[in-house]
N, C-alpha and C positions, 0 to 999 in steps of 0.2 A: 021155910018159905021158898018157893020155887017159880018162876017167870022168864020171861022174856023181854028181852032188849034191842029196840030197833034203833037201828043209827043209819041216818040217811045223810044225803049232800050231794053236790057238783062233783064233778071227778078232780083230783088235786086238792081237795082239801082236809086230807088226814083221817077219813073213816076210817082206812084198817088199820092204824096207829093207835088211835082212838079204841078199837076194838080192842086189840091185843092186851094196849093197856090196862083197860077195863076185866078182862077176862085173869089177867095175870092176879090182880087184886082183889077180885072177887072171885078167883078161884072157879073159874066159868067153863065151859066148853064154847065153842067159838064156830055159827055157821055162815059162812062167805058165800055171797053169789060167785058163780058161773059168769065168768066175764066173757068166756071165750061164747058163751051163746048171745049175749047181749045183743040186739039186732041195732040198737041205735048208736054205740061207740065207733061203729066203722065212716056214718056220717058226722060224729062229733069233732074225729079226726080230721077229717078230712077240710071240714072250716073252720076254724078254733077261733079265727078273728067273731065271729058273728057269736 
């Protein structure tokens, strides 16, 4: 049986942890977004209080 696995969340709370974990024990391949394209992390930075 073959599929896919999305893991989502806020930034800081352990998805590629989560990931790796997962991938290590199911013997997975592991596909990561592209942070450095992200357009919205440069404003997330920028006010982390809000």
């Amino acid at each position: 049986m073959s599929g896919f696995i999305a893991i989502e969340g806020v930034i800081g709370v352990g998805k590629t942890t989560l990931t790796h974990a997962l991938a290590e024990r199911l013997e997975a391949g592991i596909v990561l977004e592209a942070v450095e394209e992200n357009p919205f992390l440069a404003q997330f930075y920028k006010d982390r209080a809000r």
